[in-house]
C-alpha positions as CSV (number, residue, x, y, z in Angstrom):
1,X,5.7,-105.4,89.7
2,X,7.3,-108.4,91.7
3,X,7.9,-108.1,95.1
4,X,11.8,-108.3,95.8
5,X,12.7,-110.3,99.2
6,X,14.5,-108.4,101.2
7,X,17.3,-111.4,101.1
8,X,17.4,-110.6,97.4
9,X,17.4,-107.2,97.9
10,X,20.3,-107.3,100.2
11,X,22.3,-109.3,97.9
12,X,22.2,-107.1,95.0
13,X,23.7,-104.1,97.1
14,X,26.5,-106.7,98.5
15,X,26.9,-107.9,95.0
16,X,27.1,-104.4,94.2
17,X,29.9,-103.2,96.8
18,X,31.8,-106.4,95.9
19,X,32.3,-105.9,92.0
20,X,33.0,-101.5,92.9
21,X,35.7,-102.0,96.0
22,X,37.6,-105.1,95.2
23,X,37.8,-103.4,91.5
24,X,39.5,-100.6,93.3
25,X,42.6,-101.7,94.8
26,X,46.1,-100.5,94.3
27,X,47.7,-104.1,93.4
28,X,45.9,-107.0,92.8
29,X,47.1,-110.6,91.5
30,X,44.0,-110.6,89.6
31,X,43.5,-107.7,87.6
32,X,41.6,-106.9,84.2
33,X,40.7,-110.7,83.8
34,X,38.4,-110.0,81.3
35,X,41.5,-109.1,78.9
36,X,42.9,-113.2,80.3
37,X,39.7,-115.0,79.0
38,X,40.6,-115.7,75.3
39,X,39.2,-114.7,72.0
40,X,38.5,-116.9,68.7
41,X,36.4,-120.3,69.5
42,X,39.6,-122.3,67.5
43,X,41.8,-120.7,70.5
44,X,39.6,-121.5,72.7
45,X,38.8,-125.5,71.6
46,X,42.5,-126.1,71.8
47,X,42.5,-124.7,75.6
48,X,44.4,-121.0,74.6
49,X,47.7,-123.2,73.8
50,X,48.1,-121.3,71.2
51,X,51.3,-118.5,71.7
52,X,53.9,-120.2,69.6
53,X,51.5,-121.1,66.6
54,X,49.0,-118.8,66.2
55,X,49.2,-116.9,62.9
56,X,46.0,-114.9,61.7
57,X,44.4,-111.9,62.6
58,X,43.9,-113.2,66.4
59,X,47.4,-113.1,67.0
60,X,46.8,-109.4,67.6
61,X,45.5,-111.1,71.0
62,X,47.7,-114.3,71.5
63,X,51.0,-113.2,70.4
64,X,51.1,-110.3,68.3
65,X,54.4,-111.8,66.6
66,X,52.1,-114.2,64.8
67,X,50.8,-111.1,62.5
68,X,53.4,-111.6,60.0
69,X,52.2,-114.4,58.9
70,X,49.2,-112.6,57.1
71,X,49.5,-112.9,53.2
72,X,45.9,-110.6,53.1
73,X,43.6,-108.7,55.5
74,X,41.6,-110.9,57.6
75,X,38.5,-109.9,60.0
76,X,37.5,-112.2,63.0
77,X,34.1,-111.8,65.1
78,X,33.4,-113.8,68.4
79,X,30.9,-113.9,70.9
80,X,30.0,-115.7,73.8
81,X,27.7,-115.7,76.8
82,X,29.3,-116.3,80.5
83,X,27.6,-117.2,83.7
84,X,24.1,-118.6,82.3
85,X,23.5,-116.2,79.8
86,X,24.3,-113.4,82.6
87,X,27.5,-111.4,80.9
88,X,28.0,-111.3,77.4
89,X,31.8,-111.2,75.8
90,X,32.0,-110.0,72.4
91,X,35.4,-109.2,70.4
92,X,36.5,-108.1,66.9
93,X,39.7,-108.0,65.5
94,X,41.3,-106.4,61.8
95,X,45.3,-107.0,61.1
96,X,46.5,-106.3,57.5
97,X,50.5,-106.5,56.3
98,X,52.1,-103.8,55.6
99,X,54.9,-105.5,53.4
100,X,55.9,-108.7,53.5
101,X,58.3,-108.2,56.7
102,X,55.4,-106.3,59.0
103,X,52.2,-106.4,59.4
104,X,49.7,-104.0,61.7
105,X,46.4,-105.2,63.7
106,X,43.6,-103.5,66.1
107,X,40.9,-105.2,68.0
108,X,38.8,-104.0,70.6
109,X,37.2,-106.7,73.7
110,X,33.8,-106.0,75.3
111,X,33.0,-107.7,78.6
112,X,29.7,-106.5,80.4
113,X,26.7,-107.4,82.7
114,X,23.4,-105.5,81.2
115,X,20.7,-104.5,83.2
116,X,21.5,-104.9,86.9
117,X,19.4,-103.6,89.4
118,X,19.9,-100.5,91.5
119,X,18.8,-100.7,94.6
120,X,20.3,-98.6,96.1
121,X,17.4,-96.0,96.1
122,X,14.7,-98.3,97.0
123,X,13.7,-97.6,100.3
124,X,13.1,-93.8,100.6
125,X,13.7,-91.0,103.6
126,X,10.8,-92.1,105.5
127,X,11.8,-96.1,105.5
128,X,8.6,-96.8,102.5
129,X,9.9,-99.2,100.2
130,X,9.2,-97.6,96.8
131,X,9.7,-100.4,93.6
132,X,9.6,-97.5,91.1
133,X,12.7,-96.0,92.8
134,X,14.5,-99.2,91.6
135,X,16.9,-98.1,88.5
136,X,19.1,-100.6,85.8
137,X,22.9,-99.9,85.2
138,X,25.3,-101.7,83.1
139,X,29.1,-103.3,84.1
140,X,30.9,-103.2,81.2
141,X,34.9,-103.7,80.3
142,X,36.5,-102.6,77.4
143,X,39.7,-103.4,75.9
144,X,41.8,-102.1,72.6
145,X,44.8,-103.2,71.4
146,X,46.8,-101.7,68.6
147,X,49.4,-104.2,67.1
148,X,52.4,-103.7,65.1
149,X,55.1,-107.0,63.9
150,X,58.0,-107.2,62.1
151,X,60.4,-109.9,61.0
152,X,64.0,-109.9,62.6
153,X,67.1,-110.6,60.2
154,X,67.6,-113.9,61.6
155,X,65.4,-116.1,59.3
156,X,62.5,-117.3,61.6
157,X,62.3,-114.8,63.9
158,X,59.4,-112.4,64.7
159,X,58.6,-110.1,67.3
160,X,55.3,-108.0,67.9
161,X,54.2,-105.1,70.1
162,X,50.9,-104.7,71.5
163,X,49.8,-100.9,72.7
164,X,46.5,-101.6,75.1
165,X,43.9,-99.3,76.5
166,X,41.3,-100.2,79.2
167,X,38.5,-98.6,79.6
168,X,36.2,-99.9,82.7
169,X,32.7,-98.7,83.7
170,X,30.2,-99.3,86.4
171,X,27.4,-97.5,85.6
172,X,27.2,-94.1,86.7
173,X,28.9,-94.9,89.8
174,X,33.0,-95.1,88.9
175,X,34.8,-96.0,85.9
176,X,38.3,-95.8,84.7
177,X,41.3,-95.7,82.3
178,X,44.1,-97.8,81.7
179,X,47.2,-98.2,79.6
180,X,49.6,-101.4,79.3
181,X,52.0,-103.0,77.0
182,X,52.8,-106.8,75.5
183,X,55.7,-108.2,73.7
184,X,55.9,-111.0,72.0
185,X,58.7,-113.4,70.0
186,X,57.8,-115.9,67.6
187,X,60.5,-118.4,66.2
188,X,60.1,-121.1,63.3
189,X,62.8,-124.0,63.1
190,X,61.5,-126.9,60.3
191,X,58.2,-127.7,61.5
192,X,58.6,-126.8,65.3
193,X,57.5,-123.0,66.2
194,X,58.2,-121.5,69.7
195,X,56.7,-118.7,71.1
196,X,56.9,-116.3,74.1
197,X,54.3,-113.4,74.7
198,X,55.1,-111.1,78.2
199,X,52.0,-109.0,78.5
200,X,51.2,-106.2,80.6
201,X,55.1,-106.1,81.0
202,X,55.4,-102.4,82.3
203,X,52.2,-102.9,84.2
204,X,48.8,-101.7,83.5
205,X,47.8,-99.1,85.7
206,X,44.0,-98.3,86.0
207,X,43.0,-94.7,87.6
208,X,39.6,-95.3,88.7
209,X,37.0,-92.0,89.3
210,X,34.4,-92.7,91.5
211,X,31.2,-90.5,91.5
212,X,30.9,-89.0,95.1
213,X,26.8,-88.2,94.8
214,X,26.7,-91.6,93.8
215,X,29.1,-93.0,96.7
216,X,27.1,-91.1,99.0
217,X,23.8,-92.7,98.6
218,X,25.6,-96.2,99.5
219,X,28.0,-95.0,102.0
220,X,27.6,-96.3,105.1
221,X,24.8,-98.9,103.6
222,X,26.3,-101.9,105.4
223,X,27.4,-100.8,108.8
224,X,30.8,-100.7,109.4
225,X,31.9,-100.6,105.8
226,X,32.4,-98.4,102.8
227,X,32.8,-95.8,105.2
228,X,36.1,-93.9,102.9
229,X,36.1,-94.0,99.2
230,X,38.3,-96.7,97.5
231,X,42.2,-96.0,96.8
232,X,41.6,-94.5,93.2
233,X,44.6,-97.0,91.6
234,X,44.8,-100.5,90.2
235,X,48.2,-102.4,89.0
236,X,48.3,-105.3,87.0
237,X,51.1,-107.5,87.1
238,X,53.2,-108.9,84.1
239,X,52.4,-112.3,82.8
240,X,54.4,-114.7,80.8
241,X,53.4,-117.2,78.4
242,X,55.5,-119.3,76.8
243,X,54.6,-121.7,74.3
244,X,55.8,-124.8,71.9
245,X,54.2,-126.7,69.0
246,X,54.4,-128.6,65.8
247,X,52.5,-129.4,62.3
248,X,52.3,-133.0,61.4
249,X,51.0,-133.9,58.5
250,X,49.9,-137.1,57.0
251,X,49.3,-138.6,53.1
252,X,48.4,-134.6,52.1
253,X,45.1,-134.6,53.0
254,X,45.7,-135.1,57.0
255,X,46.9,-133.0,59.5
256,X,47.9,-132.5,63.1
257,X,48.6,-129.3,65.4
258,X,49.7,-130.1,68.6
259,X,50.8,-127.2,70.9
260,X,51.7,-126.8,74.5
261,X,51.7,-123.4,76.6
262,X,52.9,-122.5,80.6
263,X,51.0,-119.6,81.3
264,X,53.0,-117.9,84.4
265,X,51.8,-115.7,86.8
266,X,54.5,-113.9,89.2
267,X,52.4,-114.3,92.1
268,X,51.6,-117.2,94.5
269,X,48.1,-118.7,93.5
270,X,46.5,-122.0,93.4
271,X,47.7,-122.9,89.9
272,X,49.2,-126.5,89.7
273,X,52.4,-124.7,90.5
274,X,52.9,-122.5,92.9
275,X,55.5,-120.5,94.9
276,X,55.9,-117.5,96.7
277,X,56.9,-115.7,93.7
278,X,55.6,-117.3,91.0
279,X,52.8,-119.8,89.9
280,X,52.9,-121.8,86.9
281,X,49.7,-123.2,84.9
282,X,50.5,-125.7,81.9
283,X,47.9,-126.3,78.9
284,X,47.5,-128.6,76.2
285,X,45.7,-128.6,72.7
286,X,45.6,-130.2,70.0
287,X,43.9,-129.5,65.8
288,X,43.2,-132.1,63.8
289,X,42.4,-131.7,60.2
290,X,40.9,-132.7,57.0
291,X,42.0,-131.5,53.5
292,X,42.5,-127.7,55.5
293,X,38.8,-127.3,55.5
294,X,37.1,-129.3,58.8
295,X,39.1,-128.8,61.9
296,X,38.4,-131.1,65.3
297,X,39.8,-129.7,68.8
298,X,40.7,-131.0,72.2
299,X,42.5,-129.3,75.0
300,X,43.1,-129.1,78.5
301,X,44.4,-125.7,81.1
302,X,43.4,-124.7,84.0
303,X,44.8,-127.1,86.5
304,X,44.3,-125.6,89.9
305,X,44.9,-127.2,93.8
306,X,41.5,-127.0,95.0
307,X,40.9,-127.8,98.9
308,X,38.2,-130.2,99.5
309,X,35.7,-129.5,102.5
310,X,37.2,-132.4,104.3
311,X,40.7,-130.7,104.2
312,X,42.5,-132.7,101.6
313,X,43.3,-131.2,98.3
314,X,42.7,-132.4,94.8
315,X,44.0,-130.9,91.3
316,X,40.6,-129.7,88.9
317,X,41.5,-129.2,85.0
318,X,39.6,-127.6,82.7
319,X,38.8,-129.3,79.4
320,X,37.9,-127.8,76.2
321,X,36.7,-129.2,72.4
322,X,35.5,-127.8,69.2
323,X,35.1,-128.0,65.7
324,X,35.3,-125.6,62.5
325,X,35.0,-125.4,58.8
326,X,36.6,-123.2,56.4
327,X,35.7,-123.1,52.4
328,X,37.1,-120.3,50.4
329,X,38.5,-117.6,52.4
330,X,35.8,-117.7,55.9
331,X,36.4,-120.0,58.4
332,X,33.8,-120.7,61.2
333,X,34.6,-122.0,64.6
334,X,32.7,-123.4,67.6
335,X,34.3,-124.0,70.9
336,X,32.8,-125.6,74.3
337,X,34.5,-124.6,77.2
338,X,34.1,-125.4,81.1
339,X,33.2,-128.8,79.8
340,X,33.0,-131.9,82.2
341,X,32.7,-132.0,86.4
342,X,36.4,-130.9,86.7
343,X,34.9,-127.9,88.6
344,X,31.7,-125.8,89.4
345,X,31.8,-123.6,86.0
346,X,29.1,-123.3,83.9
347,X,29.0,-124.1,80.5
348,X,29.8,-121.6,77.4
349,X,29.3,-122.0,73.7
350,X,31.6,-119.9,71.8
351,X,31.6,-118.8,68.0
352,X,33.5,-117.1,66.1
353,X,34.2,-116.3,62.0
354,X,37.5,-115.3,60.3
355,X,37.3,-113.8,56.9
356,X,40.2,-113.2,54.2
357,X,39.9,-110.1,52.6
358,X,40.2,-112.1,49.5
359,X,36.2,-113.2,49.2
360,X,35.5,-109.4,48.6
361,X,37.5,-108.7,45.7
């Protein structure tokens, strides 16, 4: 077996304590991101500006509103790799209508890291370094949503409910439950559509449990820290996202989607906009389409203030493309994000498929 440095070593137990404390804190401006990245590569290509127009079976995610635009079942699939191949995101999603003023929806969100190392055990009572006391664990987030829409009276109008679990593991050494809800509005004037989704808007509050055997054997590993278990809690704040678009469309055969989002955070961070109590971060996208069967994307999101070593700041944006195809009733899409030298991020390739129920009967 490899030798591991003892730099290397060191790092995977401060990589370690970093991912199990700061996960542990009673209120947090950034908490459960994973359930903040996005799902369906079409989302995704037009840089998530997608609240006010999003209608399939991912509005379950984006604005749960958007259900009631179903006329069958549809099924969507995504997956994606993070961080050079190092976490994999995976996410499936079912919505069906109920009538034709409601419609229901479920989908579930896996975030994880496989096969870390624990080193935790690696040196043994008598200071020998032992390689074949060196186990793997597994990170992994999980996320569920149960959706339920229903048209309003007023002709246009749609609103949706989103029920959401969290369940959060770190290998054997804490994990934890969590429960939140969204609400979302939809309204359709001509061929503008508005949108407004408030999630987490009572809070999601994670109780963490944190294995005391396990904290034992790392307590105390660093000097001076990790000396008392974690506080056991974790809030995460609402977020509001509200959204505008419209369809143009060209000689029958052409099309264009152009939608714009502010994604709001009520907390001060470096987003484009920022104040003590609130930060605002604008995004862009845009479809265009062929004969509603080859789709091209372009967006932009994610302008942050980003201070420069030599003191001055600078505004980085994130900008996102992809394509798709649909032919009777499955639609695949591709999506390229972290795309450019805007920042640091690595590059992901995200696909996903959407199926109508209709191809299986």
């Amino acid at each position: 077996m490899h030798q591991i440095k003892p730099l290397k070593k060191k790092f995977l137990i401060l990589l370690f304590f970093s991912v199990l404390f700061a996960s542990a804190q009673t209120a947090r401006k950034y908490s459960n991101e994973f359930m903040n990245i996005g799902v369906d590569a079409a989302a995704l290509g037009m840089a998530n500006a997608v609240t006010a127009i999003t209608s399939d079976v991912n509005a379950g995610y984006w604005n749960p509103a958007g259900l009631v635009q179903l006329e069958d079942n549809q099924l969507s699939l995504m997956h994606a790799s993070y961080f050079a191949n190092i976490a994999t995101y995976n996410y499936a999603g079912f919505a069906m209508p109920l009538d034709d003023r409601s419609a229901v929806g479920f989908s579930a969100i896996r975030f994880g890291v496989d096969d870390i190392l624990n080193t935790t055990q690696l040196i043994d009572q008598q200071g020998n370094i032992d390689y074949n006391r060196i186990s793997l664990f597994s990170t992994a987030d999980y996320g569920f949503t149960f959706s339920y829409a229903r048209k309003l009276p007023l002709d246009g109008l749609n609103y949706g409910v989103n029920a959401k679990v969290i369940r959060r593991v770190i290998g054997k050494f804490a994990s934890s439950w969590g429960f939140g809800l969204d609400v979302g509005i939809q309204f359709e004037k001509k061929d503008w559509r508005f949108g407004i989704m408030a999630r987490d808007i009572t809070t999601t509050y994670n109780i963490w449990t944190i294995d005391e055997d396990e904290f034992a054997t790392i307590q105390g590993a660093v000097e001076g820290q990790n000396q008392e278990e974690p506080e056991s809690t974790e809030i995460t704040i609402p977020k509001l996202q509200i959204g505008a678009g419209r369809l143009f469309e060209f000689r029958g055969d052409y099309s264009l989607l152009a939608s714009v989002n502010l994604n709001v955070r009520f907390a001060e961070t470096n987003d484009i906009i920022s104040t003590s109590g609130f930060s605002v971060d604008p995004a862009l996208g845009f479809q265009f389409g062929f004969i509603d069967m080859v789709f091209l994307r372009a967006g932009v999101g994610n302008f942050q203030n980003v201070l420069q070593l030599d003191g001055s700041e600078s505004v980085n944006f994130q900008p996102n493309m992809g394509v798709g195809f649909k032919y009777k009733g499955i639609q695949v899409d591709y999506a390229l994000t972290d795309i450019g030298d805007q920042s640091v991020a690595l590059y992901s390739n995200v696909f996903s498929v959407k199926v109508d129920w209709d191809v299986f009967r």
